[in-house]
Residue, then its C-alpha position, 0 to 999 in steps of 0.5 A: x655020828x660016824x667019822x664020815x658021812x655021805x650025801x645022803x646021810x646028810x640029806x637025811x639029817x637036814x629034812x629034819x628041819x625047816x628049808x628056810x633056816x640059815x645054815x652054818x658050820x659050827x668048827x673048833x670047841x676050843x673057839x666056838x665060831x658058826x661059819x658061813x657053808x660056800x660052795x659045794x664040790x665033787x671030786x670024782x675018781x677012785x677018792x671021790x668025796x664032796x666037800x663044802x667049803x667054809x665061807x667067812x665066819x658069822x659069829x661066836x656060838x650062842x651058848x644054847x648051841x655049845x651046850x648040844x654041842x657038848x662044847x661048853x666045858x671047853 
C-alpha cells in the first residue's frame, strides 16, 4: 500500500467487507492497540487532505490481527 492514500482508494478497500462490522485504527507495533475512528474532516486549500481523527483506545490487538499485520515479532 502506498505512503499515502486517497479517499477513494480507501472507499475501495473498505466495500470489500461487511458495512456492519466495527471499524478500528490498529496504531503502533511496538503497543498493538485498536483505537476508536472519530471524526472525519476536510481540510481544503493548495494542502487539502482528509483526516480522521482517533477517538480512545478499544483494546490490545488480538494476535490473529498482529500477525496480518506482520506485527507479531515486534
Amino acid at each position: 500500500m502506498p505512503h499515502k492514500i486517497t479517499v477513494g482508494q480507501l472507499v475501495r478497500q473498505l466495500q470489500a467487507f461487511d458495512p456492519e462490522l466495527p471499524t478500528y485504527f490498529a496504531i503502533n507495533p511496538d503497543w498493538p492497540y485498536a483505537h476508536r475512528i472519530g471524526r472525519i474532516v476536510e481540510v481544503t486549500g493548495s494542502n487539502g487532505a482528509v483526516y480522521i481523527a482517533e477517538d480512545g483506545q478499544e483494546d490490545v490487538l488480538p494476535p490473529a490481527v498482529r500477525t496480518e499485520l506482520d506485527w507479531s515479532g515486534v
